[in-house]
C-alpha positions as CSV (number, residue, x, y, z in Angstrom):
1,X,-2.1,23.6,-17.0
2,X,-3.8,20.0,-17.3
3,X,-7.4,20.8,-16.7
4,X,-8.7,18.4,-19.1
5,X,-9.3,15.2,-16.9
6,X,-8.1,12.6,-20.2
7,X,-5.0,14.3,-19.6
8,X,-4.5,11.9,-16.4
9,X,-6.6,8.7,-18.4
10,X,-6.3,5.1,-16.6
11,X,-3.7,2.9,-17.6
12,X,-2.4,-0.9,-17.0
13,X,-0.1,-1.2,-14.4
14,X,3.0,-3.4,-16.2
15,X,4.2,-3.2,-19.6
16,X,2.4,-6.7,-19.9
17,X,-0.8,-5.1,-19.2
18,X,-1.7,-7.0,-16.0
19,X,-2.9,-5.0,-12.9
20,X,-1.6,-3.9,-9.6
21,X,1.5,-5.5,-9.2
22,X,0.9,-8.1,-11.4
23,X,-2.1,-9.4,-9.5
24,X,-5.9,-9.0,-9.7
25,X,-8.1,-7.7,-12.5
26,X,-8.1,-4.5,-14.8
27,X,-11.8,-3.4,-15.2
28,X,-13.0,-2.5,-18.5
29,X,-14.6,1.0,-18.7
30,X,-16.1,2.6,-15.8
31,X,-18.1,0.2,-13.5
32,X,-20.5,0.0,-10.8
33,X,-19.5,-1.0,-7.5
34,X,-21.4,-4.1,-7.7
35,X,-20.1,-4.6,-11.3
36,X,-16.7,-4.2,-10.1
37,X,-17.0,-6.7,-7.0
38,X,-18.2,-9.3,-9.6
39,X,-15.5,-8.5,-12.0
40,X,-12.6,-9.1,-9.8
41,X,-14.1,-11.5,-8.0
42,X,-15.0,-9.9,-5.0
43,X,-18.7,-11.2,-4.5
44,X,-18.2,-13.6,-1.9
45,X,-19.5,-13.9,2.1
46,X,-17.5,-14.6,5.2
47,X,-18.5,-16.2,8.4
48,X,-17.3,-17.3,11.4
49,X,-17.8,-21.3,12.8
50,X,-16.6,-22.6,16.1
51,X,-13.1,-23.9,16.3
52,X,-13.2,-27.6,18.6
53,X,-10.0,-29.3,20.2
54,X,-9.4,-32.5,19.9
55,X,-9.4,-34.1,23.7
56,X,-7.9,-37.4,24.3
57,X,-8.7,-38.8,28.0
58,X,-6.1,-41.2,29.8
59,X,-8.0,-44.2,29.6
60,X,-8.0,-43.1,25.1
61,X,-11.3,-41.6,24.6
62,X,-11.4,-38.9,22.3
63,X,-14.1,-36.1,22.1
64,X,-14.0,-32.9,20.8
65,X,-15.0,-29.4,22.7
66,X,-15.7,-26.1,21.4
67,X,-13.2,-23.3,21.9
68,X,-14.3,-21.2,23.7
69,X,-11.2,-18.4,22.5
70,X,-11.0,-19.5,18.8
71,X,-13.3,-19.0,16.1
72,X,-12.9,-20.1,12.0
73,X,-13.2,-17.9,9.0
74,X,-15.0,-19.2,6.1
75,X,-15.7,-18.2,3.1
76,X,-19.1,-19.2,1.8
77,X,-19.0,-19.8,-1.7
78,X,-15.7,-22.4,-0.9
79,X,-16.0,-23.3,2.4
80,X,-12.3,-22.4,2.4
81,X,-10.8,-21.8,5.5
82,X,-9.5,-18.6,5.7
83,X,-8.2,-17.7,9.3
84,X,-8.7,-18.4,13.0
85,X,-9.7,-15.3,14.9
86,X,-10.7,-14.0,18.5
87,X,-14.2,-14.6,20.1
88,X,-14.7,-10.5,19.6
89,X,-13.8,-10.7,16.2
90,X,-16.2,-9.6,13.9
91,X,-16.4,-10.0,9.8
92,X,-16.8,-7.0,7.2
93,X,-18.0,-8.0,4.0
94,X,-16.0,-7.0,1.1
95,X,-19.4,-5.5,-0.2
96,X,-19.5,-3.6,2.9
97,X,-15.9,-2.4,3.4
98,X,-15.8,-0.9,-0.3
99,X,-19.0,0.5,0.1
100,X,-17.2,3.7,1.3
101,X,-16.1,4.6,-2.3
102,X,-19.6,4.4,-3.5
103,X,-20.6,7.9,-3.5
104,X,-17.2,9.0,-5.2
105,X,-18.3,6.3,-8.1
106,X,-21.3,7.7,-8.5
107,X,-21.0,11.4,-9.0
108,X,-17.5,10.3,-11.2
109,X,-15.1,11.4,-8.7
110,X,-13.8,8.2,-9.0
111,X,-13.0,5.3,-11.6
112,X,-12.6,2.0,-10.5
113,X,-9.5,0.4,-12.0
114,X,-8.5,-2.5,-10.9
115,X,-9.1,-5.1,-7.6
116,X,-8.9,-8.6,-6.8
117,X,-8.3,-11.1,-4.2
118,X,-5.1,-13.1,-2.4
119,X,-4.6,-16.1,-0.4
120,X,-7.9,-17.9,-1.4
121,X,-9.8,-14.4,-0.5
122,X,-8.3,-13.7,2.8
123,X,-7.7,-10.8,1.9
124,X,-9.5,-8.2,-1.1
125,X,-8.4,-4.7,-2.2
126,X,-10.0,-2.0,-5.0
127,X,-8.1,0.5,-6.4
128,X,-9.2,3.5,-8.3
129,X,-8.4,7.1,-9.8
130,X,-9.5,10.3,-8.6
131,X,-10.7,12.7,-11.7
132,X,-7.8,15.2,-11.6
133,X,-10.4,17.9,-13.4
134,X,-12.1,18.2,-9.7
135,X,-9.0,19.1,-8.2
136,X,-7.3,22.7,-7.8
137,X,-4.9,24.4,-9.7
138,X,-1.7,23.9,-7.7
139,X,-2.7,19.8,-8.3
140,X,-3.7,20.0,-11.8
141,X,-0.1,21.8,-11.9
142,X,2.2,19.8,-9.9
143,X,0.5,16.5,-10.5
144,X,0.3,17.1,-14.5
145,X,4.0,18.7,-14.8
146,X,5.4,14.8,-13.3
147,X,2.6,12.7,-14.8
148,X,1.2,11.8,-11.2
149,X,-2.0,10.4,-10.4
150,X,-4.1,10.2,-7.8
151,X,-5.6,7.2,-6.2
152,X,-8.1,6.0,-3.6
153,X,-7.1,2.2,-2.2
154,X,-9.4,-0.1,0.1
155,X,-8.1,-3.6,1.3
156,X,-9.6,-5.8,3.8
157,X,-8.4,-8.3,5.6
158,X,-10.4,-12.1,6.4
159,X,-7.8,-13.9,8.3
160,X,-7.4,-11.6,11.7
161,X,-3.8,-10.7,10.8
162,X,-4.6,-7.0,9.9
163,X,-7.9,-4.8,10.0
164,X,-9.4,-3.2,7.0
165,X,-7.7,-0.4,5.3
166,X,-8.8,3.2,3.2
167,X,-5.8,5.3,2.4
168,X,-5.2,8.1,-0.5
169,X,-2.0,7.4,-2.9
170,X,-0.4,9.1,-5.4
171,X,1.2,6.9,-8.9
172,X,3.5,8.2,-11.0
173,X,2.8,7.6,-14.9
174,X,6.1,7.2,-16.1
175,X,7.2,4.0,-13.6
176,X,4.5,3.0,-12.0
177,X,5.9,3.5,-8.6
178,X,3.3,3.7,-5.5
179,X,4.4,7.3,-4.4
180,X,1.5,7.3,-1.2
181,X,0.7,10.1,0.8
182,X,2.8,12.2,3.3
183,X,0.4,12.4,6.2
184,X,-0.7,9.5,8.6
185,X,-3.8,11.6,8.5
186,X,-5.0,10.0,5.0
187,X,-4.7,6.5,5.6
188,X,-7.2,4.6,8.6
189,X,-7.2,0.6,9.8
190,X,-10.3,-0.5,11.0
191,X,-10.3,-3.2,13.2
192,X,-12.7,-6.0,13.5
193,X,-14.3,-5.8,16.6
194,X,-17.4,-4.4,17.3
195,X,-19.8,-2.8,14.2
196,X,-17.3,-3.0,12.1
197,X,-19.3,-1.6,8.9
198,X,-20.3,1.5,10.8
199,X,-17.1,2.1,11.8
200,X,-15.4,1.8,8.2
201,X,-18.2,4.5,6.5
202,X,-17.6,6.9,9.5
203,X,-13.9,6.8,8.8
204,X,-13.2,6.2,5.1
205,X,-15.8,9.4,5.3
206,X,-12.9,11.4,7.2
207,X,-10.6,10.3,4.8
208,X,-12.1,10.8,1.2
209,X,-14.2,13.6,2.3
210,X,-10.6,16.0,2.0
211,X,-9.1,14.6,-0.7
212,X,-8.8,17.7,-3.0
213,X,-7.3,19.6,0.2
214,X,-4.9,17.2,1.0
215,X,-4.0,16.0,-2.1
216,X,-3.1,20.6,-2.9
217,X,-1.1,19.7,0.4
218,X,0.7,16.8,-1.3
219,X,1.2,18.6,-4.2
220,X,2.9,21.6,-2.3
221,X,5.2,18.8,-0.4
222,X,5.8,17.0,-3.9
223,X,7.5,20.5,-5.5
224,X,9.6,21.0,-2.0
225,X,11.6,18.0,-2.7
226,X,11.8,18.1,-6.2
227,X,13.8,21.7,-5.6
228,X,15.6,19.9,-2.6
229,X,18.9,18.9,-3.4
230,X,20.7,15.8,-1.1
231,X,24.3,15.6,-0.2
232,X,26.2,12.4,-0.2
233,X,25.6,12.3,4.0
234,X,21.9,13.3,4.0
235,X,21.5,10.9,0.9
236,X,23.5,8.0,3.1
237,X,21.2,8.5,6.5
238,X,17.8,9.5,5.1
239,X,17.6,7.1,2.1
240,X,20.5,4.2,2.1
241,X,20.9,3.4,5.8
242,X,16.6,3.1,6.0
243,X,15.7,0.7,2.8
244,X,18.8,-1.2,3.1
245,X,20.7,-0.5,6.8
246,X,24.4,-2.0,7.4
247,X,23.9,-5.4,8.6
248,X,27.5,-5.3,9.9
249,X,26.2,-2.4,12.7
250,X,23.3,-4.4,13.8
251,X,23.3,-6.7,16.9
252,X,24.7,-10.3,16.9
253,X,26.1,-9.8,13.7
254,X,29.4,-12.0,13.4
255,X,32.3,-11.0,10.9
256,X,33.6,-14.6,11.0
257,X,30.8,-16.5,10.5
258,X,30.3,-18.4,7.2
259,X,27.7,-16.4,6.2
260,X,29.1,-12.8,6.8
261,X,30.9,-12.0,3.6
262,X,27.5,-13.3,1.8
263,X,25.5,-10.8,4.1
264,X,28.0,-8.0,3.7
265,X,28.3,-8.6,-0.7
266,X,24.0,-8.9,-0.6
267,X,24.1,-5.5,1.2
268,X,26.6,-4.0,-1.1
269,X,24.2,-5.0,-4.0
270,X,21.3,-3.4,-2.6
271,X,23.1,-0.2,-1.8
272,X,24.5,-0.1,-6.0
273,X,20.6,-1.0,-7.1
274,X,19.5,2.1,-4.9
275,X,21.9,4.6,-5.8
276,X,21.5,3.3,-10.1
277,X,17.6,3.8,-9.5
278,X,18.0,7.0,-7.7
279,X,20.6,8.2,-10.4
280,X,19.2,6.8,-13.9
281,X,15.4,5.3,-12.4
282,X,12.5,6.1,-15.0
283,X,11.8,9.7,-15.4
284,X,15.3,10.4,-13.8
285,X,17.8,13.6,-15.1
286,X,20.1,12.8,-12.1
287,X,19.9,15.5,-10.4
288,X,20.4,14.7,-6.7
289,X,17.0,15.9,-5.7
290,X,14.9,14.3,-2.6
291,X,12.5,13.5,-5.1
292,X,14.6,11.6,-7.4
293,X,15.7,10.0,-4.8
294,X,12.1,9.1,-2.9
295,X,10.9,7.5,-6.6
296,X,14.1,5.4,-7.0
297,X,13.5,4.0,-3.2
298,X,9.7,3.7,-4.8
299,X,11.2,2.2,-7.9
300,X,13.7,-0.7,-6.1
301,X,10.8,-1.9,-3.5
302,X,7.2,-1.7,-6.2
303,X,9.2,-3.9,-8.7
304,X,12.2,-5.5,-7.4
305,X,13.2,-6.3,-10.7
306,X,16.5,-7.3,-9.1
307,X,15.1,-9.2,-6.5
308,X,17.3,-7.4,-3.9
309,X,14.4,-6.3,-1.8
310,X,12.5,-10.0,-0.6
311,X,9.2,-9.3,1.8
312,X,9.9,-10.4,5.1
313,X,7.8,-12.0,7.4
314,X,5.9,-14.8,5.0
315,X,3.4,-12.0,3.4
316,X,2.7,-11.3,-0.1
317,X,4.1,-8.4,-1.9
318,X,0.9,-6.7,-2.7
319,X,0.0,-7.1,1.2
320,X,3.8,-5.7,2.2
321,X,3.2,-3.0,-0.2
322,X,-0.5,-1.7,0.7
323,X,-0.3,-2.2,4.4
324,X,3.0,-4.0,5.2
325,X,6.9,-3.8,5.6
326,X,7.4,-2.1,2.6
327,X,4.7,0.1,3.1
328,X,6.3,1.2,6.3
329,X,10.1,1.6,4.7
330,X,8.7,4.3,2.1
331,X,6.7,6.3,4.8
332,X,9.9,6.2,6.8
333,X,12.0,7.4,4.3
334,X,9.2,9.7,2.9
335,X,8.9,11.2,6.4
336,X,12.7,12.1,6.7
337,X,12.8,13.8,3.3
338,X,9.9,15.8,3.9
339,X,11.2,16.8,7.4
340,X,14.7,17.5,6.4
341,X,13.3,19.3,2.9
342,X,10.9,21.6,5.1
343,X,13.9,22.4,7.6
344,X,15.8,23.7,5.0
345,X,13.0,25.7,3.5
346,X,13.0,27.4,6.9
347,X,10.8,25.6,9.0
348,X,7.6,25.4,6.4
349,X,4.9,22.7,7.1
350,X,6.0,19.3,6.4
């Protein structure tokens, strides 16, 4: 039984010894909130400004008129332009949207570990560690037998392309991979309209005020799928066909155009990389568990060592991976394992 909390002590997050994901900052010892903000960088203001359009008359005079749909982001400190956003838009201060995790820090609950900043400070995050000695036994058990720990992540969001989010995560020791939660239930968006600091206490509240609860939950979840074994179909249509789907059965796709054998070899690639991480990933006896294969799906999309698994859509892989596309890809195929793993336990809770 791990009872003893430096059991579960903090650690870098690459063999380098850079943080999350190879971005942000790696806090020495335990600190404050406002220690931490400064730290990482964090300690800056947003405001809005008034966005004008250029107006060029017929006979060539030129003025320039408020929008009256379109305001500016600015940071303060760099008068960097950070985003145009909606008249009801309405800024949360990093200071304000971590403030949530205060109390945790406070009583010890919770060690800041790492945080910083992306695209100029559109967008901020703080991640830290639950102390695994407050938890209950089937936790300290399950999470201590597979070197898992458990996390609490804010990010927030300066540009108007995503609201500010407070979820719960789990890491595993041995790869580093970014194992989340199973339930919807422990992760919130707030958006920013309206008082968007009340709004962001009231529900990170609702989510950090049952983590022991639902982490005993995850735990429970965590040991059905590690005693779930896939065959080679549940394997293909819960796992393979979600993180990397046949491009050959999607719409438009044309087997004579110069690019198909490219698509087709690309997809065969990423199919080999899943089934090698699922097989032989870190930690790994190959045993054809759901959990084996959940943390090689983890494993291929948090590193992309083989650079098989590109974010889509222009964003960053920190953003795609707290909030994003490949966020979404391991809930999806965390969902179906849990499901199908609970069904064949005979309809328990998933």
């Amino acid at each position: 039984m791990f009872t003893d909390g430096k059991q579960f002590a903090s650690f870098h997050w690459t063999a380098d010894g850079s943080a999350f994901h190879r971005e942000g900052t790696v806090f020495d010892g335990s600190p404050t909130l406002s220690a931490a903000l400064t730290q990482a960088a964090l300690a800056y203001d947003v405001a809005t400004v008034p966005a004008y359009q250029r107006i060029v008359t017929p006979s060539g005079d030129e003025f320039y008129r408020e929008s009256k749909t379109t305001k500016i982001v600015t940071r303060l400190d760099t008068h960097a332009e950070l985003g145009s956003v909606g008249t009801r838009y309405r800024v949360l201060q990093n200071a304000d949207a971590f403030r949530a995790l205060e109390p945790l820090i406070d009583t010890g609950i919770l060690t800041l570990e790492a945080g910083g900043v992306r695209d100029g400070g559109a967008s901020a995050w703080l991640l830290g560690q639950f102390d695994i000695a407050r938890f209950g036994e089937t936790v300290q058990e399950v999470f201590g037998g597979d070197g898992l720990l458990p996390y609490a992540v804010i990010s927030t969001n300066h540009n108007g392309k995503s609201g500010t989010n407070a979820s719960l995560w789990v890491y595993r020791r041995v790869c580093v991979n970014g194992l989340g939660y199973f339930t919807r239930r422990q992760a919130i968006t707030v958006r920013h309209t309206g008082n968007t600091a009340a709004k962001m206490v009231s529900a990170s509240a609702q989510v950090f005020a049952g983590v022991v609860e639902r982490s005993a939950v995850a735990a429970a979840q965590y040991r059905a799928l590690q005693g779930f074994y896939l065959d080679e179909a549940m394997l293909k249509s819960l796992v393979l066909d979600v993180v990397a789907p046949d491009p050959s059965k999607e719409k438009g796709f044309d087997p004579k155009s110069p690019r198909a054998d490219m698509v087709m070899e690309r997809h065969g690639a990423r199919v080999t990389e899943l089934r090698r991480l699922i097989r032989s990933g870190a930690g790994h006896t190959g045993d054809g568990s759901a959990w084996e294969a959940y943390n090689g799906v983890v494993e291929a999309l948090d590193h992309n060592v083989s650079g098989l698994f590109p974010v889509r859509g222009g964003t960053g892989r920190l953003g795609a991976l707290l909030d994003g596309s490949l966020s979404a890809t391991k809930g999806e195929v965390l969902a179906g394992l849990v499901t199908a793993a609970a069904a064949n336990a005979g309809g328990a809770d998933a």
